[in-house]
Residue, then its C-alpha position, 0 to 999 in steps of 0.5 A: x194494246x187494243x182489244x177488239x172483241x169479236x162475236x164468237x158463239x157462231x159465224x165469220x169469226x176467224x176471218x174477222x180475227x185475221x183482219x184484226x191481227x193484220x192491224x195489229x190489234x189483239x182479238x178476244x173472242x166474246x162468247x159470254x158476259x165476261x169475255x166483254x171486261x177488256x173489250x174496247x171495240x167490238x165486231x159482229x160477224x155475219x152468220x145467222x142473225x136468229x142464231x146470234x140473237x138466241x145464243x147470246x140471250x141464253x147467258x145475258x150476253x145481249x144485254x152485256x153488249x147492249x149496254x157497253x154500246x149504249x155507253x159509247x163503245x164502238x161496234x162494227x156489225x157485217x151482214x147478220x151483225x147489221x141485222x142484230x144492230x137494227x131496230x127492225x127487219x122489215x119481213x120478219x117484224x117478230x125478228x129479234x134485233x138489239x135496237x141499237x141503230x136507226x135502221x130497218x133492214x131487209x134479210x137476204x135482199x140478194x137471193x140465196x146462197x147461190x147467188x153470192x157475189x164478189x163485187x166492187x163497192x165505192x165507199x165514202x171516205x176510202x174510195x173502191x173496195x171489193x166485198x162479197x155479198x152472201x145472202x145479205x141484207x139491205x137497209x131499206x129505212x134509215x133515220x136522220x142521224x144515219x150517215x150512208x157510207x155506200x150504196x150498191x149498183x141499184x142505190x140500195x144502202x149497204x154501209x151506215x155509220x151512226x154514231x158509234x155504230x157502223x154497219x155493212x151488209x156485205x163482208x169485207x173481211x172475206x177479200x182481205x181488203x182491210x181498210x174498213x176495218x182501219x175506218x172502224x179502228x179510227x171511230 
């Protein structure tokens, strides 16, 4: 059975979880270097990029999941995690990130927690998704490999695939629609 890892040292980590479990795959949840061995994919949830980026470093998990993308292993990054995946953040340019995609983002392009939404989406290859946008990010640069999967309703970009990575500023497994997650079980 496939394991997905999923980022645990804070954020949306369950509701990823459940998704992954209604797919039938098995979850392990990736706290230090060692949770990654027997990972196969691996999905960073939303949650505080700052956090994320602190936490993982404090044990040399960053590098760890740095180099198993490097080598090819699929990641799927939601909000915070598309933030972490980038290789900027156009406010806040002393913002840790793992350069691991060619894009630049920009942090809460949606406004405060306040004006979260639930909201339908058209997604290339799956067609009509409802996702919610909580303090999200936007891609506002992306480089020439980048396939966009999805723009919002002001043609800003808000799902990317590059290569082996692929990046969503909202988050899917909020609504329970599950068929993202069945796209990135198929990269």
């Amino acid at each position: 059975m496939v394991k997905v890892g999923i980022f645990a040292l804070q954020g949306d980590v369950s509701e990823h979880a459940n998704m992954v479990k209604r797919l039938g795959y098995e979850v392990v949840y990736v706290r230090n270097p060692e949770d990654m061995n027997s990972v196969e994919r691996f999905i960073i949830p939303g949650g505080e990029s700052t956090v994320f980026a602190k936490l993982s470093a404090q044990n040399g998990l960053d590098a760890e999941i740095i180099n198993r993308v490097k080598s090819g292993m699929p990641v799927f990054g939601t909000c915070a995690g598309m933030i972490l995946l980038s290789s900027g953040v156009e406010q806040y340019p002393n913002q840790p990130t793992w350069n691991l995609m060619n894009i630049k983002v920009r942090r809460n392009a949606y406004g405060r927690q306040l004006q979260s939404e639930i909201t339908d989406i058209q997604v290339e290859d799956i067609g009509v998704m409802s996702v919610a946008f909580i303090r999200a990010p936007i891609i506002t640069e992306a480089g020439e490999n980048v396939k966009i999967l999805a723009y919002d309703d002001k043609s800003n970009i808000i799902l990317a695939r590059e290569k082996n990575i692929l990046a969503g500023a909202f988050h899917p497994e909020i609504t329970g629609d599950t068929r993202l997650h069945e796209y990135f079980m198929k990269m």
